[in-house]
C-alpha positions as CSV (number, residue, x, y, z in Angstrom):
1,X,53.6,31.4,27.2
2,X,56.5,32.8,26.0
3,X,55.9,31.9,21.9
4,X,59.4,31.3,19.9
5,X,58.7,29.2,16.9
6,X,58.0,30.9,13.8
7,X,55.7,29.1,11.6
8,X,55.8,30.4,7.9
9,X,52.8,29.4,5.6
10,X,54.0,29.4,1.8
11,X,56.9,30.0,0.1
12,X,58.9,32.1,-2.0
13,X,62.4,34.5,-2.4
14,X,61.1,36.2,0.7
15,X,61.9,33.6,3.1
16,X,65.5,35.1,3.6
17,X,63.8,38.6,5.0
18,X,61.7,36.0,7.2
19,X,64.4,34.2,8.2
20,X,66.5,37.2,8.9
21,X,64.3,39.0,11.3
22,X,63.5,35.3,13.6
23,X,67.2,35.4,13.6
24,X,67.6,38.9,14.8
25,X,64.6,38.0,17.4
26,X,66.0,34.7,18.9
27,X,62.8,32.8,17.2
28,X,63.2,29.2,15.0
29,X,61.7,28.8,12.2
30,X,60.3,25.5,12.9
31,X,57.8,25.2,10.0
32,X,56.9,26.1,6.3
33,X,53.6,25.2,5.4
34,X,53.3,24.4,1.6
35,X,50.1,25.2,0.1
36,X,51.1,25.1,-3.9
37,X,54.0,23.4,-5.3
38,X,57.4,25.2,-5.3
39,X,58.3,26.4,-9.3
40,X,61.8,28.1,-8.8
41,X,62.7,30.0,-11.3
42,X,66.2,29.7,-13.4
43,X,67.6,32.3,-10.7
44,X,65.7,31.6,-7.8
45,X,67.0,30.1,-4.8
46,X,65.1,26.7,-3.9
47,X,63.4,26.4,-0.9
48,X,65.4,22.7,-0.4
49,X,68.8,25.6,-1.0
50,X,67.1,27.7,1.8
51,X,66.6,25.2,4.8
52,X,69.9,24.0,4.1
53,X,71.4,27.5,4.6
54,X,69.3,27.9,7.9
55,X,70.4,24.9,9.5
56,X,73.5,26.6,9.8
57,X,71.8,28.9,12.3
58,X,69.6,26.2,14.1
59,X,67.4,22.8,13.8
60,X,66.1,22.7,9.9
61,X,62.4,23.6,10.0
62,X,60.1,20.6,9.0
63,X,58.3,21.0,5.0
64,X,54.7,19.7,5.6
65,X,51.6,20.5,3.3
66,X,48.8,22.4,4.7
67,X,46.3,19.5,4.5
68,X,49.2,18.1,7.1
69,X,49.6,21.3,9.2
70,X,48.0,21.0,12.7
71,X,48.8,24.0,15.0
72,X,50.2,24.3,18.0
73,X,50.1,27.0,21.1
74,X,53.6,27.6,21.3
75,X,53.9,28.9,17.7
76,X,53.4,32.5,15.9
77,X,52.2,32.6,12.3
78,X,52.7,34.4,9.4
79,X,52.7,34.4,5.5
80,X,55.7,33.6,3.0
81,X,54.7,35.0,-0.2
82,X,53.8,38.2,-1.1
83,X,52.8,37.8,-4.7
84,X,48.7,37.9,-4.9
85,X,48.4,34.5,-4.0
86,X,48.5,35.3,-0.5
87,X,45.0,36.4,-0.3
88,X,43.5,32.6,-1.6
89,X,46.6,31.1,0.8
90,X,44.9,33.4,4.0
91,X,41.5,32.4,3.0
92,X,42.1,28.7,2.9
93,X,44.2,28.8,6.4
94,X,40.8,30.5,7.6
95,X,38.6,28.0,6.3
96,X,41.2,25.0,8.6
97,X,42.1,26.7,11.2
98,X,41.2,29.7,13.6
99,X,44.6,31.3,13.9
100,X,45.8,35.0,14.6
101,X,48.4,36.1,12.1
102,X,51.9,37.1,14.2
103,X,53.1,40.7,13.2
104,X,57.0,40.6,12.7
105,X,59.0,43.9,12.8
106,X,62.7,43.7,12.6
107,X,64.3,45.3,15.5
108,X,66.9,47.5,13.4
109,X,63.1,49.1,12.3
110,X,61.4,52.4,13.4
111,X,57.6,52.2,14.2
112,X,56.2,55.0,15.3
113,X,53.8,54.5,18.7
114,X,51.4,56.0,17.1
115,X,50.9,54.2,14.6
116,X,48.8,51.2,14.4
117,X,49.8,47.7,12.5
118,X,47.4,45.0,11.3
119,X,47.6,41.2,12.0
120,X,50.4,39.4,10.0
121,X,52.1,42.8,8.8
122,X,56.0,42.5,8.6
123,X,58.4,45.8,8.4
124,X,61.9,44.8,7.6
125,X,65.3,46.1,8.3
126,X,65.8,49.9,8.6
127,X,62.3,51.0,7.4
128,X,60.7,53.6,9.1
129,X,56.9,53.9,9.7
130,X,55.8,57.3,10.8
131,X,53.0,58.4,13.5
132,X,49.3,58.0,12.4
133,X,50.4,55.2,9.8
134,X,47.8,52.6,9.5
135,X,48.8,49.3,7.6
136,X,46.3,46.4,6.7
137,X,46.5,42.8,6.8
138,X,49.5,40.9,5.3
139,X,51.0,44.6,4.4
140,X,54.7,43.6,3.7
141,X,57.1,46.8,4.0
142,X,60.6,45.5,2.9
143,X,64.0,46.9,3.7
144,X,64.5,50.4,4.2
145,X,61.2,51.8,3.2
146,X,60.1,55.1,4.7
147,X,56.3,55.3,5.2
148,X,54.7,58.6,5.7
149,X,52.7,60.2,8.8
150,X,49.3,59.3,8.8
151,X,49.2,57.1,5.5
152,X,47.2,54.3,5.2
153,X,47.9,51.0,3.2
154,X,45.6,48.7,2.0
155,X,45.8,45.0,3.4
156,X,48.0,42.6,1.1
157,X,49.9,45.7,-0.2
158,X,54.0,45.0,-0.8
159,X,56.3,48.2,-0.4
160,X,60.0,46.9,-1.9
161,X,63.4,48.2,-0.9
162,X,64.5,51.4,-0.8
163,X,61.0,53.1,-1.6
164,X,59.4,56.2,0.0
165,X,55.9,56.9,0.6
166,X,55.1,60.4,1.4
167,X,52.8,61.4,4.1
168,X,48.6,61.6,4.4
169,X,48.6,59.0,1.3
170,X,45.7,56.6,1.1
171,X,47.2,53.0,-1.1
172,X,44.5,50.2,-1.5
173,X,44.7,46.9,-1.5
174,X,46.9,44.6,-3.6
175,X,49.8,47.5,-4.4
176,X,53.1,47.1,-5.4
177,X,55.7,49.9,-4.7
178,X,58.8,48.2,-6.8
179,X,62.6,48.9,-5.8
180,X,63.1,52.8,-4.9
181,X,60.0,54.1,-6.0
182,X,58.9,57.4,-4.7
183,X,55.2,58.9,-3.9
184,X,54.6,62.6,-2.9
185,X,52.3,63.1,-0.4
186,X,48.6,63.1,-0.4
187,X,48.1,61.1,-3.1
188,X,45.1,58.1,-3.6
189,X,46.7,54.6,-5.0
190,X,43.8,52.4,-6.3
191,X,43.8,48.8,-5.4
192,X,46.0,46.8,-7.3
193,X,48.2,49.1,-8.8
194,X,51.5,48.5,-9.9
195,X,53.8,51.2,-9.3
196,X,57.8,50.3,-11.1
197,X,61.3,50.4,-9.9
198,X,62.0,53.9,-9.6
199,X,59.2,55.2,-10.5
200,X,57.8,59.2,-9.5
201,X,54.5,59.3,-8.8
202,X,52.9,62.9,-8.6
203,X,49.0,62.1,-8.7
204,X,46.6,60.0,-7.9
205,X,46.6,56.7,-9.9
206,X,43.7,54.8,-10.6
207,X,42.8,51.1,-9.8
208,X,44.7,48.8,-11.7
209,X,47.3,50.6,-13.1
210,X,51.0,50.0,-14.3
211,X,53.1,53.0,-13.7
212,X,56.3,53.6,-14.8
213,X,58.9,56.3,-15.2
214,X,59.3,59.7,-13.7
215,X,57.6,61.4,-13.6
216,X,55.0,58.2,-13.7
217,X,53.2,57.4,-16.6
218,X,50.6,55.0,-17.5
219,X,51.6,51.8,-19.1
220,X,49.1,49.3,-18.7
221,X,45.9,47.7,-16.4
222,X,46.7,45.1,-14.6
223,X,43.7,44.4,-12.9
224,X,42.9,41.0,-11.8
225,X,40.6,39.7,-14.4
């Protein structure tokens, strides 16, 4: 069955990426599964703001809570938000329903053959993912990101615009590469760091930890608690 609805659980600023790349692969986005309440921030764009700027494009997709989702064969899935709460928002999809998570690659992107992409990864505009690349679950590489031969990032990770990873790198789980950040190569990211907006990082950062500057410098933990 040739699949072309888009079902997006969750939702946040991301939403235009997501609706960009369906648009750019003839897909409709014909539902968004809520699983917390929307909180828009004083410059955020509503999600009401949102479906009213897709329907422009094709039919509105339908707003339904998860407890009201049932699935359906002719869909692909994949996650809205990439803020941590994606990890409890996967978990409790698991617990309802047994789906496989779509993975969604503009086509104005470069992936590499050889390189090898996890369920519900997405790789937006003009990003490049080099051979030997491996990236987890849920990994969300924004607009024109370069990733490195042969790195490996950690499932839930978020690269933003602009940002480079260098090559043979090894990110956990839960990172965030902020706008145009850069990371020479071979480095070790521990899980849940928090690399800032044009940051330079040179060495190995340790689990947890806010970097910021350049060259980058240690600001604060963030871990979890």
């Amino acid at each position: 069955m040739n699949k072309k609805k888009l079902v997006i659980f969750g939702a946040s600023n991301i939403l235009s990426d997501l609706f960009d790349c369906a648009l750019a692969h003839g897909l409709t986005v014909s539902t968004i599964v809520l699983h917390l309440p929307e909180t828009p921030g004083e410059r955020d764009i509503s999600l009401q703001e949102r479906v009213k700027e897709w329907g422009a494009h094709g039919p509105a997709p339908a707003i339904v809570d998860l407890a009201d989702f049932t699935p359906s064969d002719d869909e692909l899935y994949i996650l809205g938000p990439t803020t941590p709460t994606r990890v409890a928002l996967e978990e409790a999809i698991t617990q309802r329903f047994n789906l496989k998570f779509h993975t969604l690659v503009h086509p104005r992107a470069y992936v590499s053959p050889l390189a090898k992409l996890a369920a519900g990864v997405f790789v937006g505009a003009n990003s490049v993912i080099g051979p030997g690349a491996v990236l987890g679950r849920h990994v969300f590489i924004n607009r024109g990101v370069t990733i490195g031969h042969d790195t490996h990032i950690g499932a839930y990770s978020r690269v933003q615009p602009g940002s480079n990873v260098g090559g043979l790198s090894r990110i956990g789980h839960s990172v965030t590469i902020a706008i145009g950040a850069t990371l020479l190569e071979r480095l070790v990211i521990g899980d849940h760091a928090f690399i800032g907006a044009g940051a330079v990082v040179i060495s190995d950062i340790d689990a947890g930890a806010l970097m910021v500057g350049i060259p980058a410098k240690f600001k604060k933990s963030v871990l979890p608690s």
